[in-house]
Each structure stands twice: as structure tokens, then as C-alpha cells.
N, C-alpha and C positions, 0 to 999 in steps of 0.2 A: 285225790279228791277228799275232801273235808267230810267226815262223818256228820252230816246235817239232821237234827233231831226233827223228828217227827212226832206228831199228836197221834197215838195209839187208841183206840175205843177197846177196854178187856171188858171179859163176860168171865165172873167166876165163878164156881161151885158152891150154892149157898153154904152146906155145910161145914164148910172150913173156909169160907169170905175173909174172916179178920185174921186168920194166918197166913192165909195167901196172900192178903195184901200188904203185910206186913214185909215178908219176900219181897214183894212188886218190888216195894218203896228202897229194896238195897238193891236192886236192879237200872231201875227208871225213877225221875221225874214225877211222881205222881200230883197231878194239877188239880185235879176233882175227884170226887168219889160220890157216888149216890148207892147209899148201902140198899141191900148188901153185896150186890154182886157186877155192881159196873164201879169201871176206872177209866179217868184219863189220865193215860202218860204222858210225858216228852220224852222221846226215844231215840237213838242212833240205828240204823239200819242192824247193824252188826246186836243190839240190844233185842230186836224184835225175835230171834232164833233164841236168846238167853230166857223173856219171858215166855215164849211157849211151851219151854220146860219146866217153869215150874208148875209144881204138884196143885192140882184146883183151878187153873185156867184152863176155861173150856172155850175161847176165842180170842185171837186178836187180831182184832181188825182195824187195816190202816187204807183202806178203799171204801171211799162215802161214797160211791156207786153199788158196794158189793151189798145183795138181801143181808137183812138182818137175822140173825136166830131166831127162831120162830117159837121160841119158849117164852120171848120175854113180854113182863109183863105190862100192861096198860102204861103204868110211869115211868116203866123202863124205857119204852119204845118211844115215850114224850122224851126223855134223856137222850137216848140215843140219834134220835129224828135232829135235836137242838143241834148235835156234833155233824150229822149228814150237812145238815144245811151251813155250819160254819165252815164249811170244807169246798162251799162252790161259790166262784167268784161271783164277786159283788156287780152289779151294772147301777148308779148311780145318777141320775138325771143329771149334768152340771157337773160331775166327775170332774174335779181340776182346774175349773173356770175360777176366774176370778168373784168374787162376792157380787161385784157391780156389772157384772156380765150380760150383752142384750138379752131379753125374754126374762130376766130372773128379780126378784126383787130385793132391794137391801135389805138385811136385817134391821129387825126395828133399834132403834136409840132406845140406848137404858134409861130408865125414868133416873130425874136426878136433876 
């Protein structure tokens, strides 16, 4: 089975954040960062046991159902909420339909 990357949420130790994340980044994937103590990865299973050893990660969480750290702060939590929520499937009104599909209306024509 293929090592499929995963989007990781890490919590680091404010005190040494920029050298921890510097590790992260020869570890994982690093996608985002919102300083100074979150990161998102893209991970391989087998990655996720590599970053929880390194020195100043004090979480990684790859279950947007699992509580959050209870330390983090007001922005943090708007951060990490933003990752919860891209992590649960989409339900779309029209999902797949065609544009001209009964009940829905066409987009409007570009002016021109």
C-alpha cells in the first residue's frame, strides 16, 4: 500500500518554534504555518512517529474530530478550527448536476 500523505495540524513549543520548525520542514511537507507555534504538514503515515520526535512538538494531530489543546490561543483555535472544518466532507446543494439542471438557475452571461 502506497505511503499516502496526510495533512498533519503540529502544536510547537513557543520557545524554540523557529528551530523546531525548521526540523519539521527536513521531515514533512510544511503547507502553512501560523507563528509561532502551529504548522501544517503533508505527511506519510510512517512521517507522523518521525515528527513526534522531534525536540518542541508538543502535538500532532491528524483526527479533526480529536479536542484541541486546551492551551491554544484565541487565533490559534480560529487556525486550527479553519483545519477541523477542511477535514469534513463537503455536502453541496447541486453536487455534480449539470449547470442547467431542473430547480437551479443558469449562470448569468458575461456582460460583453
Amino acid at each position: 500500500m502506497p505511503d499516502t500523505p496526510r495533512e498533519l495540524l503540529i502544536v510547537l513549543e513557543s520557545r524554540s518554534a523557529s528551530e523546531t520548525l525548521a526540523q519539521l520542514r527536513a521531515v514533512a511537507n510544511v503547507t502553512q504555518v501560523s507563528p509561532p507555534r502551529l504548522a501544517l504538514v503533508q505527511a506519510g503515515p510512517d512521517a507522523r512517529t518521525r515528527i513526534a520526535r522531534i525536540q518542541g512538538v508538543l502535538h500532532v494531530l491528524d483526527d479533526s474530530a480529536r479536542t484541541l489543546p486546551a492551551d491554544l490561543t484565541p487565533a490559534e483555535r480560529i487556525f486550527a478550527g479553519a483545519w477541523q472544518a477542511r477535514q469534513q466532507p463537503k455536502t453541496r446543494t447541486g453536487e455534480g448536476l449539470p449547470w442547467d439542471a431542473p430547480g437551479f438557475e443558469p449562470p448569468d452571461r458575461p456582460d460583453g
